[in-house]
Structure formats: C-alpha cells, structure tokens
C-alpha positions as CSV (number, residue, x, y, z in Angstrom):
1,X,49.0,25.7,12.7
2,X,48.1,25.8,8.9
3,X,48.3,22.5,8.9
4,X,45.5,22.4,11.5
5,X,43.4,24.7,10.2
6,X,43.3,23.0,7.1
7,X,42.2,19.6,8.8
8,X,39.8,21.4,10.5
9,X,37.8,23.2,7.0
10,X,38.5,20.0,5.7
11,X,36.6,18.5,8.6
12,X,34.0,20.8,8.2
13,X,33.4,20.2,4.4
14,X,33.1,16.9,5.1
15,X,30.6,16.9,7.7
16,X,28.6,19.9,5.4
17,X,28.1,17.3,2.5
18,X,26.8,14.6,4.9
19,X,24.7,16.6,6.4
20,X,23.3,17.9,3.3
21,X,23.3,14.4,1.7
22,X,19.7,12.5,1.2
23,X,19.5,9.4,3.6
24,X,19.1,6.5,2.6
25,X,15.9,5.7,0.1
26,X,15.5,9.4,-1.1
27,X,16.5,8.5,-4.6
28,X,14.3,8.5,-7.3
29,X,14.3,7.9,-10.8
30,X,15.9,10.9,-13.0
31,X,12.9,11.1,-15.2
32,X,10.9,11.7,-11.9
33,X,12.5,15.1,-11.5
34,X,11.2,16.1,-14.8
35,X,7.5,16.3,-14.0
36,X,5.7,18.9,-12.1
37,X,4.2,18.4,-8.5
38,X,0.6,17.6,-9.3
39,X,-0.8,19.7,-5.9
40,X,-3.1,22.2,-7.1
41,X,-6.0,20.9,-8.9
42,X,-10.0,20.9,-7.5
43,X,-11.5,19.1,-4.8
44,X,-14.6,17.6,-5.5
45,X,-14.6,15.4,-2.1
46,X,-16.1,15.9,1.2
47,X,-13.6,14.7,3.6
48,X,-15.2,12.7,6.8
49,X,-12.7,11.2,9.4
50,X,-13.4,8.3,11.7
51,X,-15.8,6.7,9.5
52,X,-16.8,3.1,10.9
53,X,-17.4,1.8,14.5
54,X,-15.8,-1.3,15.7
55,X,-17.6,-3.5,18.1
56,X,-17.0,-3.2,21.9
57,X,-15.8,-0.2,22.0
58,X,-12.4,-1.3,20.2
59,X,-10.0,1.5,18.9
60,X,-9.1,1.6,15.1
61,X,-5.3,1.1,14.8
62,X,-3.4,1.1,11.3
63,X,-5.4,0.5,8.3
64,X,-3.6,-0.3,4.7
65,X,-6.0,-3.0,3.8
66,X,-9.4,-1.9,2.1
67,X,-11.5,-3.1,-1.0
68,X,-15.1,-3.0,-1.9
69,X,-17.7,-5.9,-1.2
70,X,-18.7,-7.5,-4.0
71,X,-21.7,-5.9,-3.2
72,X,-20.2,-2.4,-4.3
73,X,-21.7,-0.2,-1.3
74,X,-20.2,-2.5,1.3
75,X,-16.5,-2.2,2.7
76,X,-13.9,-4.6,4.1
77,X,-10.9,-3.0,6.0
78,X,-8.0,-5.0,7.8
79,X,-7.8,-3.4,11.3
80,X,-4.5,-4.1,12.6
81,X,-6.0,-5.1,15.9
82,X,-6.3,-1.6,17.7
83,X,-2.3,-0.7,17.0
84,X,0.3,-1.8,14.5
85,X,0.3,-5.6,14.8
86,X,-2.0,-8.4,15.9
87,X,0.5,-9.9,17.9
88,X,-1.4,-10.9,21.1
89,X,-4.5,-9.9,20.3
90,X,-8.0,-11.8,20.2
91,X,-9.6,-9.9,18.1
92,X,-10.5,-10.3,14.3
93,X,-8.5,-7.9,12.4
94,X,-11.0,-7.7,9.3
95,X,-14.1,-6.1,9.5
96,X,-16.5,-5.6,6.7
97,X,-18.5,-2.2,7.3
98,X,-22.3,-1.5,5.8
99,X,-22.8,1.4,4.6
100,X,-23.6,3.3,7.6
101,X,-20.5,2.0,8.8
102,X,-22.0,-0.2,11.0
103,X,-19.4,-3.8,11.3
104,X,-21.9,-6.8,10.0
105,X,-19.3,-8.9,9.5
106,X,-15.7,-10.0,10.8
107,X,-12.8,-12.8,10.4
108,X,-9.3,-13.6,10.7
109,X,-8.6,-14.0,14.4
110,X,-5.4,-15.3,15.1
111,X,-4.6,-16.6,11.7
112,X,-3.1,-12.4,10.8
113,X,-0.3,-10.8,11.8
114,X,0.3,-7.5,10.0
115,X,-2.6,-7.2,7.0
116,X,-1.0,-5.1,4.5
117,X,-3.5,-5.0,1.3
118,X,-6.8,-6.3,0.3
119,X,-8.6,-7.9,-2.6
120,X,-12.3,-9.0,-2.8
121,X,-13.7,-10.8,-5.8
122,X,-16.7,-11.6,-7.6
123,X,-17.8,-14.3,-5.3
124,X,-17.4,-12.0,-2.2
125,X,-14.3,-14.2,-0.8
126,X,-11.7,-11.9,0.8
127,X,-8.3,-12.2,0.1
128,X,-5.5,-10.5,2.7
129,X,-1.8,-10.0,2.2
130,X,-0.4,-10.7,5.5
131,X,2.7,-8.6,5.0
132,X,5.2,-9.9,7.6
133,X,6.1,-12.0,10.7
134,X,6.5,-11.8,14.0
135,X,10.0,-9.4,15.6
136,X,12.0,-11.1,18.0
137,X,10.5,-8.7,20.4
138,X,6.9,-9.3,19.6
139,X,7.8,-13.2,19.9
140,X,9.6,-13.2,23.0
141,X,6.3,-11.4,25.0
142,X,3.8,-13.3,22.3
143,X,5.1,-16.6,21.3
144,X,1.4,-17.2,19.5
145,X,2.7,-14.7,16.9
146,X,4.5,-17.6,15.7
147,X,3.6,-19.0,12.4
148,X,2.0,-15.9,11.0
149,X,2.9,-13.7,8.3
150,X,5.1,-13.4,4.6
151,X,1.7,-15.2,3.6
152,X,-1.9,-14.3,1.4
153,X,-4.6,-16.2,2.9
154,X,-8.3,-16.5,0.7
155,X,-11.2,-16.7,3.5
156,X,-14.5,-17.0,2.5
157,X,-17.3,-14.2,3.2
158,X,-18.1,-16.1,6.6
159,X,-14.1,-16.1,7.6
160,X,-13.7,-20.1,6.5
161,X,-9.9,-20.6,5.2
162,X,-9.7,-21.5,1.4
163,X,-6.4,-21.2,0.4
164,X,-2.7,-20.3,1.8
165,X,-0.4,-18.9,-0.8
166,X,3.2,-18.6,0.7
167,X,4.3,-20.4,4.1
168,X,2.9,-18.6,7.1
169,X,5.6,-16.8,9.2
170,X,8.5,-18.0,6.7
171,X,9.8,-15.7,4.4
172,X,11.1,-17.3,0.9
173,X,10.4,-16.9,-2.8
174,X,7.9,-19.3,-4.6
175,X,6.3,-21.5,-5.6
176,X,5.8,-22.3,-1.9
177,X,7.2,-19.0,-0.2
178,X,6.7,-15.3,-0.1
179,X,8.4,-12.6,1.2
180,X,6.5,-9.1,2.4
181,X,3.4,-9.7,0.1
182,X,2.0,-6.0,0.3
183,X,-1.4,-6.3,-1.7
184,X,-3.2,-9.4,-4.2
185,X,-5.6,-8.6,-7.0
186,X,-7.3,-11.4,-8.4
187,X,-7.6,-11.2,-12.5
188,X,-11.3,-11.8,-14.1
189,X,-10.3,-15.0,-15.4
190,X,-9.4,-16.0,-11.5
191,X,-5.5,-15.4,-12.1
192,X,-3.8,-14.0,-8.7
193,X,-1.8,-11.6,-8.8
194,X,0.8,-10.7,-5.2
195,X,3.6,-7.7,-4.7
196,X,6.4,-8.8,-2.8
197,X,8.7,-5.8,-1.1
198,X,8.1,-3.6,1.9
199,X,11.1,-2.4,2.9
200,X,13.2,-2.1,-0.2
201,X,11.9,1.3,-0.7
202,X,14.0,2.6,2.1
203,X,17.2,1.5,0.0
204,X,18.9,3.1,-2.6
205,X,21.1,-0.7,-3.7
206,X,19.6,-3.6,-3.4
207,X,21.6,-6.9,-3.3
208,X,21.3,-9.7,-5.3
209,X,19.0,-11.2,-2.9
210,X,16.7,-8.0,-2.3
211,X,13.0,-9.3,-3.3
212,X,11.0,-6.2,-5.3
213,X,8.9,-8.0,-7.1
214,X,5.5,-9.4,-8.6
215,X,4.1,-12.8,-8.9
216,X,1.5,-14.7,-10.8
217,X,-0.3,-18.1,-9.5
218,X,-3.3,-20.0,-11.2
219,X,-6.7,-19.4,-9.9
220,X,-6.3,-22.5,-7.4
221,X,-2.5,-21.4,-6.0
222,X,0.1,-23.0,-8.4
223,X,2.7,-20.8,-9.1
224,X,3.4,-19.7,-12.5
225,X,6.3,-16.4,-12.9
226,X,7.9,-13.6,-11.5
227,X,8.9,-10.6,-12.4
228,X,10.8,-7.4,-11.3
229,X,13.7,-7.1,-9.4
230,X,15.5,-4.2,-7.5
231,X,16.1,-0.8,-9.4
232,X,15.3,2.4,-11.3
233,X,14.3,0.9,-14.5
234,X,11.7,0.0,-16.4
235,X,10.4,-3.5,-14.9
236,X,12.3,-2.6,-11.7
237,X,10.7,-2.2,-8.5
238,X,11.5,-0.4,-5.2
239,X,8.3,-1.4,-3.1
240,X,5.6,-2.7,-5.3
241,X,3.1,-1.3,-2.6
242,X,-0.1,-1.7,-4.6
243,X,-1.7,-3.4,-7.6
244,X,-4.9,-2.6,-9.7
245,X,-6.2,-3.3,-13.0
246,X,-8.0,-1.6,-15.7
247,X,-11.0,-2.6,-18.0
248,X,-8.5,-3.4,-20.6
249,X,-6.6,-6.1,-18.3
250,X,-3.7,-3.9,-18.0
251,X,-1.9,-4.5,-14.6
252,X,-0.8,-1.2,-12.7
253,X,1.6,-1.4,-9.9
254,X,1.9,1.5,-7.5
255,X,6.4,1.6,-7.2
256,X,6.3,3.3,-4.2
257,X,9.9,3.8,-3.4
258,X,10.4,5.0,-6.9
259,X,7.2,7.2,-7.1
260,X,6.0,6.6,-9.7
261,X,3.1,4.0,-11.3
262,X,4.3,1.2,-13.5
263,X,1.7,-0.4,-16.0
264,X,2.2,-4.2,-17.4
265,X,0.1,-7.1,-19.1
266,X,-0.7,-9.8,-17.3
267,X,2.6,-11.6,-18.3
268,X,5.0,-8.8,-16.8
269,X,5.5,-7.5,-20.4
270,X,6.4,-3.4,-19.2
271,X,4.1,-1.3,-20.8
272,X,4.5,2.7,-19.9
273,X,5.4,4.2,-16.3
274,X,3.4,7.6,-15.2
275,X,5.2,9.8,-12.5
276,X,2.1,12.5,-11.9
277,X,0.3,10.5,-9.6
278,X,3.5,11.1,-6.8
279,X,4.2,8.5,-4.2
280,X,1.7,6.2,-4.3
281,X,1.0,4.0,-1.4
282,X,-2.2,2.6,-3.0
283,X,-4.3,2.5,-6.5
284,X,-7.6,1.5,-7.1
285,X,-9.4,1.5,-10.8
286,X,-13.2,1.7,-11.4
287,X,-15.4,0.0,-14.1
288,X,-15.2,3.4,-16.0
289,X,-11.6,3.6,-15.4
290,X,-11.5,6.4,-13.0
291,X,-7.9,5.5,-11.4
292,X,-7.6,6.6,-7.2
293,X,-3.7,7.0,-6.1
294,X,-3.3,7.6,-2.6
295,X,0.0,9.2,-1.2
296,X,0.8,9.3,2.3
297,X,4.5,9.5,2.3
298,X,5.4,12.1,0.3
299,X,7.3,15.3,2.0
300,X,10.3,17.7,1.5
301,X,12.7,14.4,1.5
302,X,11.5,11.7,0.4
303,X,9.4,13.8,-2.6
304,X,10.3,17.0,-2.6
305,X,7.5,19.8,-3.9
306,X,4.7,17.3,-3.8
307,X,2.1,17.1,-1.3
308,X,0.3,13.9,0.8
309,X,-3.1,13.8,-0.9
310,X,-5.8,11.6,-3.2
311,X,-5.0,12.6,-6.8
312,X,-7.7,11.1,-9.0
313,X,-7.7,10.7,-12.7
314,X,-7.8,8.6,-15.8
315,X,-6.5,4.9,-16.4
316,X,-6.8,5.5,-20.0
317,X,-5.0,8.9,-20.5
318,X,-2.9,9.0,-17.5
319,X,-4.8,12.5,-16.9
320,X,-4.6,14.0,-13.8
321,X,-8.4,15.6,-12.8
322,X,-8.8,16.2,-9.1
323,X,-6.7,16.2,-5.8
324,X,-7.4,15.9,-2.4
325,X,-5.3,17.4,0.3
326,X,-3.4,16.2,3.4
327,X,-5.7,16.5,6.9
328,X,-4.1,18.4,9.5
329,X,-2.1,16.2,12.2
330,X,-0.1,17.0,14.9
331,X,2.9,14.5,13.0
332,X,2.7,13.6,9.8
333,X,2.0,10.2,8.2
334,X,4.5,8.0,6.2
335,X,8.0,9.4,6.7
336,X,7.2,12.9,8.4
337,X,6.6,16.2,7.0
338,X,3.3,17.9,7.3
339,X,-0.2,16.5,7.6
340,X,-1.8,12.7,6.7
341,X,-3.2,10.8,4.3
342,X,-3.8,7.4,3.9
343,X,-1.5,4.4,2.5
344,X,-5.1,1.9,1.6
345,X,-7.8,3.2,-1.0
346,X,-11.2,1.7,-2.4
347,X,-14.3,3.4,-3.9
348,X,-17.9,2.3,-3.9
349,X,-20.0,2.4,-6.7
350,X,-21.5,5.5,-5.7
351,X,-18.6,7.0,-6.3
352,X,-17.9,7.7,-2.6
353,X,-13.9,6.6,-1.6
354,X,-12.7,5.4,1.5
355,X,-8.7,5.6,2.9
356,X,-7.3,3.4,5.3
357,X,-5.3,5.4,7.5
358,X,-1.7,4.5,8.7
359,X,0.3,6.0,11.3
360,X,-0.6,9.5,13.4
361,X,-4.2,9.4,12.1
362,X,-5.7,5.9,11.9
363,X,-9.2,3.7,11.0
364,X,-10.9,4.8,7.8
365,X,-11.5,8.2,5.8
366,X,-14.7,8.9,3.7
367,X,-14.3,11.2,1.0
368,X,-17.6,11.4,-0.2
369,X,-18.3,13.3,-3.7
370,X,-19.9,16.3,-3.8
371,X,-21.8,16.3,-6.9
372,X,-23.0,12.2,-7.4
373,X,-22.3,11.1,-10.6
C-alpha cells in the first residue's frame, strides 16, 4: 500500500512538471528575461481596420507581405488569395493599393503560393518571398500548386517575371535553392538580401540540418554567402522573419523565435542585438531612421508580460518612443492570447503605416498619425 501510494505522488509529480513545462519553442534567450515589457508608452496613431478594397468583391485573406511603392504614398500587399494559400485560386495575389486604397494595379497569378514578405525598389519592380510549397493535402485536391514555393521571384511594376532566385516548389540551400525565404530587401547598391526559416521558431534544438539563416546574391541572382545557423547566440537565428536596413547600411533582422532584433553589416559581420522591440514579426526603417517593429505573436507563453502591438522608435539609439496596442478579436493572432496585430509592416512617406494582418483579423491596417510630421 505504501508502495502504491508512493507510485502514485510520484505519478503525480511527474505529470505536475509537464504540465507546467513550456512547449516546445517557448525559449528565449537569457538576456531576453532581463529587459522590461516595453507595453506602456503613447499612441500617437489612429488605428483604421479594413483599409483597401479588392476587386470583385474578393475577401482579404492573410497578409504578411507589404512595402511602399517607389512612389512613397502608394502600397503593395501580397493577398494570400482570399485565405491562407493560393493553391487553387485564379486570382493575383499582389495588389498594389493608391492611396485611397483603391487596387490600380495587380500580378502574380498562378506563379505564388504562400507570399510571405515584400520588397519594392527604386525602379518600382516588386520583389515577393514565396515562403513555401504546396502540402500533400493541398496537392492531392490542386495538383497546379505544383512547382510553386521555397522561391523569391522579381516581377516588374506591370507583373512581367525578371528573375527566380531559388527553385520553385523545391526546398534546398543555394546557390540554386532556398528553403522558407520569409522576406528580401534589396541593398542600394542592388545587393539582395533573403531570410530563410519559418518554422524553426517553434523549436527549442535544431539539427544539423535546420536552415535559420540569411543569404546574400549579386544584383543579377548569383549567389555570394550565408550566414546564421540555429541557436541563442549572437549570429544565430530562430526564424529570421524580417529584414530592413538603416541609412547607415546596417542590416537588421527581426529573430523572431528568439525575440529579439539582430543588427549586421552587409557581410553578416554581428553588430549588437536589441530585445525592447519584443517579438517581432516585421521591421521597417525610414529615410530618417524611424524603425516600425510589429508583434503579433507575443502572449503569456511564448513572451510572457509583453503585449501584441506596433512599438516605434529609433534605428540609431535603439530608443523605444511610441506603442500601439493589440485590436480586440474574438481569438488572438499568432500563437493565441489576447487580441491581434499584424505580422507585415510598411510606412509611407507621410508618415502614415500600414499592417498586413495574419490570422483572426486579416487584409490591411492603417495607422494613420495623429499629428503629421
């Protein structure tokens, strides 16, 4: 009878510490733990849902990819075809809005699966991160879904295909594969710049093989280095969800899965990491240096004591000025909790920002300022 009793407390111990044990991608960096949520600065922002109407009546579905016309007052957001994937659909996933949010302009049908990030350069050509492939299930009721995917593809303003980087629904490592590209940024002297990862977030090992990482081409495609790698370090990435770069050239890298912003030359060389920007899902960097991090995972797991929101600040100092709140949902974005934000961020150059929305709440968000600068 002892015996059993103490089998069963032992039982019960046991099933106590699994219970209260994090799942699986709720590690973070020690240092993280060591700054203070960032939750309760001003809001300077007007927040406007549902901005933008598609043609024919379509729905928005998920939105992650967003960037600014080369026009500045112009946006382009990557639609994922009225749901999460394109698979099946006819329609063109990316849509570039005036700015009345009227659609002038739209491309990509049938070439995107899954259009993760965004990148628009000076000559107006769009660049997509087409972020994965086809699931068996998606395949076995689409078979078109084929051949798409684990691929960045340049169109020009008018749609026209100028260049594949990666090999369309293969995943691989370069020079002539890619595997979960989640944004590109093109450099000013034409230099791209891709993110690999999506899912490596979610894990707290990686294995030898698990691809967290960045990657430089020439102008015209040509692969040139990696960099990165699965982990907790400096240099070490789990989900490099977002790039930008600053007036100096500096390369930032929104680590998602390690929450927290990581900040590199344009050879990989690590630079500094800032945690008081939270869990970013995606960064964007004006000419004045006015950095935008967008969180739309954050909760009591997977960052505890900090808010979904817009925190706004300085690319120079690493300051922290304004933040922007969660809207009210009936489920929460990213991983759960409370409220929504989105994972895709841009800003025009009247200062007014836009947030591609992902999950419960979806399409675009205009937070517009509400003294112009």
């Amino acid at each position: 009878m002892f015996c059993m009793i103490k089998t069963l407390i032992a039982l019960a111990l046991a099933w106590m510490a699994f219970a209260q044990a994090p799942p699986s991608g709720h590690t973070a960096p020690p240092e993280q733990a060591k700054v203070k949520p960032v939750n309760g600065l001003p809001n300077p922002y007007e927040t406007v849902r549902d901005f933008g109407v598609l043609p024919d009546g379509r729905k928005w579905g998920s939105v992650s990819a967003i960037n600014v016309d080369a026009d500045g007052k112009s946006i382009w957001a990557g639609d994922r075809c009225g749901g999460n994937s394109c698979a099946g659909s006819d329609a063109d996933p990316i849509v570039k809005l005036d700015p009345s949010g009227k659609v002038v302009q739209s491309l990509g049908k049938g070439l995107l699966l899954w259009p993760h990030g965004m990148f628009v350069d000076k000559q107006g050509n769009v660049w997509v991160a087409d972020g994965r492939s086809a699931t068996p299930e998606e395949l076995q009721k689409f078979p078109g879904a084929a051949g798409k995917g684990h691929a960045v593809i340049k169109f020009s303003p008018q749609g026209k295909v100028l260049l594949t980087i990666g090999t369309p629904g293969v995943a691989g490592n370069p020079p002539d594969k890619l595997n979960e590209p989640n944004d590109v940024l093109i450099a000013p002297d034409g230099s791209i710049f891709i993110a690999e990862g999506h899912g490596v977030q979610f894990l707290d090992k990686g294995a030898p093989d698990t691809v967290a990482r960045v990657s430089k081409y020439t102008p015209d495609g040509n692969f040139i280095k990696s960099w990165g790698g699965f982990g907790y370090g400096p240099g070490e990435f789990r989900g490099a969800h977002s790039l930008a770069m600053d007036s100096r050239g500096r390369l930032f890298v929104a680590d998602r899965g390690n929450r927290r912003l990581q900040i590199f030359d344009q050879e990989g060389k690590f630079l500094d990491m800032w945690y008081q920007f939270s869990r970013i899902s995606g960064i964007y960097i004006d000419a004045k240096d006015t950095l935008y991090a967008i969180d739309s995972e954050s909760d009591d797991n997977f960052n505890p004591g900090w808010r979904k929101g817009l925190r706004v600040g300085s690319a120079k100092t690493g300051e922290v000025w304004f933040f922007v709140p969660e809207h009210v949902s009936k489920r929460g974005s990213g991983m759960g909790g409370y409220g929504s934000m989105g994972e895709g961020v841009a800003v025009d150059s009247q200062g007014n920002v836009f947030g591609g929305e992902v999950g419960p709440i979806q399409g675009v968000t205009k937070f517009i300022p509400r003294l112009k600068r």
